[in-house]
N, C-alpha and C positions, 0 to 999 in steps of 0.2 A: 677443390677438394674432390676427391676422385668416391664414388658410391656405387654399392653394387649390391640391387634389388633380388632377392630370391623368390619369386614367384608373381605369374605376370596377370593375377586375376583381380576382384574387386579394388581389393585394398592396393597394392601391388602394383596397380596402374592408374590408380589413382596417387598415391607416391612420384612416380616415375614422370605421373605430367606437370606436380606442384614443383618438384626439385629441379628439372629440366629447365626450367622460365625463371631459375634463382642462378643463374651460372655455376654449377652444380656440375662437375662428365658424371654422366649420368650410365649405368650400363645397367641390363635388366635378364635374368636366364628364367627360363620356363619348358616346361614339354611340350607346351601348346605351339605350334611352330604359328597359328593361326592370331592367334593375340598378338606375340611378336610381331608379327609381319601389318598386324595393325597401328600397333604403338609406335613402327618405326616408320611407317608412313605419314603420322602425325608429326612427330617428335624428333628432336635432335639427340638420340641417345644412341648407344649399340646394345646390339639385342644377341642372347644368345643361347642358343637352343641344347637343353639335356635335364639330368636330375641333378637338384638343386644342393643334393646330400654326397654326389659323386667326385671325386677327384680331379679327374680330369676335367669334367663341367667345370670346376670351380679356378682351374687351370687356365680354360680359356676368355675367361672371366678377366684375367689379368688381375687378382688379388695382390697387393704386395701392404709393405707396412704403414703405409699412410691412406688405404683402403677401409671406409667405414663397411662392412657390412648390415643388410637391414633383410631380415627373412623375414618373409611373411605368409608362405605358403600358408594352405588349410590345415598343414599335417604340423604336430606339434613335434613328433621325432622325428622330422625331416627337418626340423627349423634347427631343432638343437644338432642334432649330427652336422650340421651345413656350418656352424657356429665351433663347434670342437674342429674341425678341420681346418678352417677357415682360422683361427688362431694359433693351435699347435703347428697347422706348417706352415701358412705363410704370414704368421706374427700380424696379424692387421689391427691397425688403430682402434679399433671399436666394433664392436656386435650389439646391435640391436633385433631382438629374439621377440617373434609373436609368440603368446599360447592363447590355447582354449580353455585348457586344464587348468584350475585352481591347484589339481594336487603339486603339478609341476610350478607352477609360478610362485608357490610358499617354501619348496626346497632347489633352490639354484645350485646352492651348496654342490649336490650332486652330481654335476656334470661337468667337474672339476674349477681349483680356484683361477678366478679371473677369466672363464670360459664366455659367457654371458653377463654382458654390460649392462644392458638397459632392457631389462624384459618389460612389451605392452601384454594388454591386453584389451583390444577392439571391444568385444564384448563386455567386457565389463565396464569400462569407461561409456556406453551407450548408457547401461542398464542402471549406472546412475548419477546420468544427465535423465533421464526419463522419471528415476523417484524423484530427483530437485526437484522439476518440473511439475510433475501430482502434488509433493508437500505444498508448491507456491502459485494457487490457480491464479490465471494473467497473465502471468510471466512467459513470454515466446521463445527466452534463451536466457540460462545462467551458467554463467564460468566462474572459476575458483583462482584465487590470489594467496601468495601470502599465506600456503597450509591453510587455508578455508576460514583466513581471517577478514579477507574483502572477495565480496563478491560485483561482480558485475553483469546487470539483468537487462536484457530487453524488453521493453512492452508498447505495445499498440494501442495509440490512445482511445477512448471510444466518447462520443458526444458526451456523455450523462460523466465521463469523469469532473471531478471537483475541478481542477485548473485548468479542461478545454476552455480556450476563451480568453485565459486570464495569464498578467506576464510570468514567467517562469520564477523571479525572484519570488513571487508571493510564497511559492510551495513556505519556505520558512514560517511564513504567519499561520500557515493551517497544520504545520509542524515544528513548532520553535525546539523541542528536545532531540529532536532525530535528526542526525550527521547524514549527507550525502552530495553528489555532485554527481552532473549530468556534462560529461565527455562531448557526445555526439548527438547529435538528434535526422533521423533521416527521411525526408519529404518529398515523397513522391519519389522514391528511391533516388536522393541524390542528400548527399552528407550532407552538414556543416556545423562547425560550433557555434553552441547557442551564446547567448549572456542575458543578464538574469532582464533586458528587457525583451527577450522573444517571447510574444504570443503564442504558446501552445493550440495547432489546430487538430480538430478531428481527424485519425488514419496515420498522423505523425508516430515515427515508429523513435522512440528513447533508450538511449541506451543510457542506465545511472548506475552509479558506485555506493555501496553502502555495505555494514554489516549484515549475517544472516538474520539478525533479532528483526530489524527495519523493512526489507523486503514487501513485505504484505501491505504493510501503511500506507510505502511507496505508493504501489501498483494500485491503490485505491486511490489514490490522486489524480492516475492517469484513467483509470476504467470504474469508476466506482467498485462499490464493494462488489467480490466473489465471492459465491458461497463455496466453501468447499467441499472435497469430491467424497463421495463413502461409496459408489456404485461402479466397478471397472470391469470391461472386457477387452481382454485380451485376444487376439489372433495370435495363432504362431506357438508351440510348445516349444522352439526351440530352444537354444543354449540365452538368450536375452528373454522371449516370452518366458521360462519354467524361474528364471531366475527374479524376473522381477514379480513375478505371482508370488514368489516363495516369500520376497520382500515384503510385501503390501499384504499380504492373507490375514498378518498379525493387529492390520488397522483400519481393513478396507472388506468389503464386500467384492471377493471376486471370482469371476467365472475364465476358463479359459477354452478356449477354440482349437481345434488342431484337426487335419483331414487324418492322419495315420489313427489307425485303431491301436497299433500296436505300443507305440507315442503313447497313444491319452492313457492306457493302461498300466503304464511304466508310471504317468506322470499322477495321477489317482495317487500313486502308494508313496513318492514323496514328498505329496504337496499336503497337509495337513486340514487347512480351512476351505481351499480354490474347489469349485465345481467346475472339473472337467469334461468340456463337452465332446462331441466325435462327430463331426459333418464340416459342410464349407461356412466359408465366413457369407459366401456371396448367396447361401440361402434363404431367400425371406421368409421362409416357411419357420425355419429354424431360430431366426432373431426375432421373430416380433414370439414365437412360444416362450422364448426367454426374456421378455418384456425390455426389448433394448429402446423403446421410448423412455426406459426409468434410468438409463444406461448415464451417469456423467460424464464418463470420460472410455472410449473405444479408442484401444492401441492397437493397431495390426501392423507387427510385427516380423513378420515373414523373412524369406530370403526374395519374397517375390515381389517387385513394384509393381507389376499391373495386380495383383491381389491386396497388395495391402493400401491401392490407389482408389479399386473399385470396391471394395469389401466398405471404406471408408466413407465412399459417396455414400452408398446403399444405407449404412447405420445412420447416415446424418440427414437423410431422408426419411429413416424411418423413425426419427424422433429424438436421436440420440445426442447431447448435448455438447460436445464436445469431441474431436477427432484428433487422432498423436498419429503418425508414422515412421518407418523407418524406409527413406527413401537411397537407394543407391547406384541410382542411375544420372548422372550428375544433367543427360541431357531433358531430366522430368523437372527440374529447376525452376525454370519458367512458369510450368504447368499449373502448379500445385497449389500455391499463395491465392487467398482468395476462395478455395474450395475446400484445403484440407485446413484445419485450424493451426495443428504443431507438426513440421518435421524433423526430423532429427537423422543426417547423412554421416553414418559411420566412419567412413573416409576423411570426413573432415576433423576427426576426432582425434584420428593417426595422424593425419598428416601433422596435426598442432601436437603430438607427445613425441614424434620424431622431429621436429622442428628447432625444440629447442635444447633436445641433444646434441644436436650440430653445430648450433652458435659456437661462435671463437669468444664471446666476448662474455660476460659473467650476467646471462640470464635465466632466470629461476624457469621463468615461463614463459610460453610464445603460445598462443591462442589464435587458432583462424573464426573470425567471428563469421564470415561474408565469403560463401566461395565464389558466387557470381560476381562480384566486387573488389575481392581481395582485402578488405577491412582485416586489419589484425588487430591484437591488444599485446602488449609482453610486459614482463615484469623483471626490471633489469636489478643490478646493484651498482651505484655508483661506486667507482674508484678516480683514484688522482691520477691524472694524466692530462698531457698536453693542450687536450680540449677541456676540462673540468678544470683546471688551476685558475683560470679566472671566473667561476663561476659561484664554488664556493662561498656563501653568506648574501646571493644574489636570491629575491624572492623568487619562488618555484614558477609563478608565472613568465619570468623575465627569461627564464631558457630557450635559447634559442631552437627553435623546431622550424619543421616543413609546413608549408600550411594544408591542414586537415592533420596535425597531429597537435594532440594535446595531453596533459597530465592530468590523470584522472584519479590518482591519490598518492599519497606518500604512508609507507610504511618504516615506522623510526623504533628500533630497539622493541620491536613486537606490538608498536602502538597505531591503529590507525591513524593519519591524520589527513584532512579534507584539504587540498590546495590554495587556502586562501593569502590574498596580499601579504600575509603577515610570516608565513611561513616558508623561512629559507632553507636554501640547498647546504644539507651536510653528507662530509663522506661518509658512506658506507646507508645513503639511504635505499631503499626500495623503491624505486618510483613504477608505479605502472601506466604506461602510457596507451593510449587509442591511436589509433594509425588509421585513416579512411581507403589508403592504399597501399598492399606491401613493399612497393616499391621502395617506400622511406623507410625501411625496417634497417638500412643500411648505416644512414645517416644518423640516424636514433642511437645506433647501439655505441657510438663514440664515447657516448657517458659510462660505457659498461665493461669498456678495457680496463683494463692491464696497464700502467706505464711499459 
């Protein structure tokens, strides 16, 4: 499948390095002649230099009709003009359209029919994995299934949880009413599936499946109880910080950070409850007058990682109970775990909502859980075909997989249900599966043809 990236920055080359290592031709245009000449020294792709909205650029691109297009420049009328051309002349299979703008992403309509396929939006999708995150203190990652019928959480265990210690079947006895099941569990960063006789140890990082009702009860299994947050600051006014203050103002105590004067005064008049401050995050003069020891949860948000790396030490030093960022330098990876509490890398967000656009096979969802790792989740739909006709009324455990993949629920006619012995494979289920590495994302999705 032949793809052809419009813009070679954050998101954009972060795209171009995930789709490159999936056998993917990969081709990428920017004006940065300087990014290019990095990506292609990395990378197995062609790179090609001009404006992303221009004819001829899009020309030498080699667009034809089985070309996905994926814009993703900064500029929202560059994405879209790049998207109108890019269909009206050379008929291509697909456009997938970044915006920033809400106003644009709620009328498609108007940039004529069947112009723009699959509009994201990077920011938004951040700003609320960031509210999940605040509603469910504990929680280190949740993703959505199923129209936000199953959810699937990470959490870090901590000594004083209920079941450190103890074998993981028990959780049932300390919650006999609450449905869930535990995929993956990762120690000492290395996967595997548990069964219900693995001792849960301290620092075990869990990944479980349950409804949004459960979540909280979960995560008190694994880390005892959290109190939840009422006290937030924010770094960052931008397009993610203004949006998620604007979220939270209505339930939360919050204040927000921004160096622009001119910012925090724009942001004063449409934030309603947020105390808008004006100075650096990395002031200590300025967080301990704002009493950031009372602080729960400190989000620095920025476009900057060394600011929203060091802003983050400093408030967690200075008493503040909890640290979120948004890190987008994929080589700070390593670094982070251990000092910041929660990250959250934008890049990985795209790359999982253009992921599963591109499937041939019939899946809802494709999720990168693990980018140092490669860990996915997807959410396929079984159909009858060659590999699935003997499978049919065989129990859900019995399906054949890779080893480190497993089925971590079954979705039937809108109903959750938990994977146990008893429950077999029908057509047209949802199965969502855990995948420890992408590589088996190949072999997985047999169940999700087409005859």
């Amino acid at each position: 499948m032949k793809i052809v990236i419009l813009g070679a920055g954050r998101i954009g080359g972060s795209l171009a390095r995930n789709l490159s290592t999936r056998n993917y031709e990969v081709s990428i245009v920017d004006q940065n002649i300087e990014r290019l000449s990095d990506l292609e020294g990395k990378l197995d792709i062609m790179t090609v230099h001009g404006h992303a909205s221009q004819l001829h650029t899009l020309t030498k691109s080699g667009l034809d009709d089985q070309t996905i297009v994926i814009a993703v420049t900064s500029n929202d009328e560059v994405n879209i003009i790049a998207c109108q051309i890019a269909k009206k002349v050379f008929n291509v299979k697909k456009t997938i359209c970044r915006f920033k703008d809400d106003e644009y992403i709620n009328r498609l309509d108007i940039f004529g029919d069947g112009i723009i396929d699959i509009p994201i939006s990077p920011e938004k999708e951040v700003t609320s994995h960031l509210i999940e995150l605040i509603k469910h203190p504990g929680a280190h990652q949740i993703e959505e299934f199923a129209d936000g019928k199953v959810k699937l959480v990470s959490v870090k265990t901590k000594k004083k949880g209920k079941l450190v210690g103890r074998e993981l079947k028990e959780i049932k006895d300390d919650m006999p009413n609450v449905d869930s099941f535990i995929p993956a569990i990762y120690r000492k960063g290395k996967p595997f599936i548990p069964s219900g006789d693995t001792i849960i140890k301290e620092n075990d990082e869990i990944y479980f499946i349950s409804s949004e009702t459960d979540i909280g009860s979960i995560v008190d299994e694994f880390r005892d109880h959290e109190e939840s947050y009422s006290r937030i600051m924010i770094v960052g006014g931008g397009k993610v910080g203004s949006s998620l203050a604007k979220e939270l103002e209505k339930s939360y105590k919050v204040k927000l950070i921004d160096s622009n004067m001119e910012k925090c005064s724009d942001l004063s008049k449409k934030l309603e409850k947020t105390i808008v401050l004006n100075g650096s995050a990395t002031d200590e003069v300025l967080l301990k007058s704002e009493n950031i020891s009372n602080i729960d949860i400190f989000c620095a948000l920025t476009n900057d990682d060394e600011t929203n790396v060091m802003s983050s030490l400093l408030a967690k030093k200075m008493g503040a109970k909890k640290t979120m960022i948004i890190l987008n330098n994929p080589s700070y990876l390593g670094l982070v775990p251990g000092f910041i509490d929660i990250y959250i890398a934008p890049y990985r967000l795209t790359v999982s909502s253009v992921l599963q656009d591109l499937r041939e096979s019939d899946v809802a969802q494709d999720v990168m859980l693990k980018m140092d790792t490669g860990a996915e989740a997807i959410e396929g739909i079984v159909h009858a075909n060659e590999y699935t006709s003997s499978l049919f009324g065989l129990p859900i455990k019995e399906i054949p997989l890779p080893d480190g993949a497993s089925v971590g629920a079954v979705v039937r006619h809108g109903e959750l249900i938990m994977p146990s012995s008893n429950v077999e494979l029908s057509l047209n289920d949802h199965l969502i599966i855990f995948l420890s590495d992408k590589n088996m994302v190949n072999e997985v999705e047999a169940l999700f043809k087409s005859s």
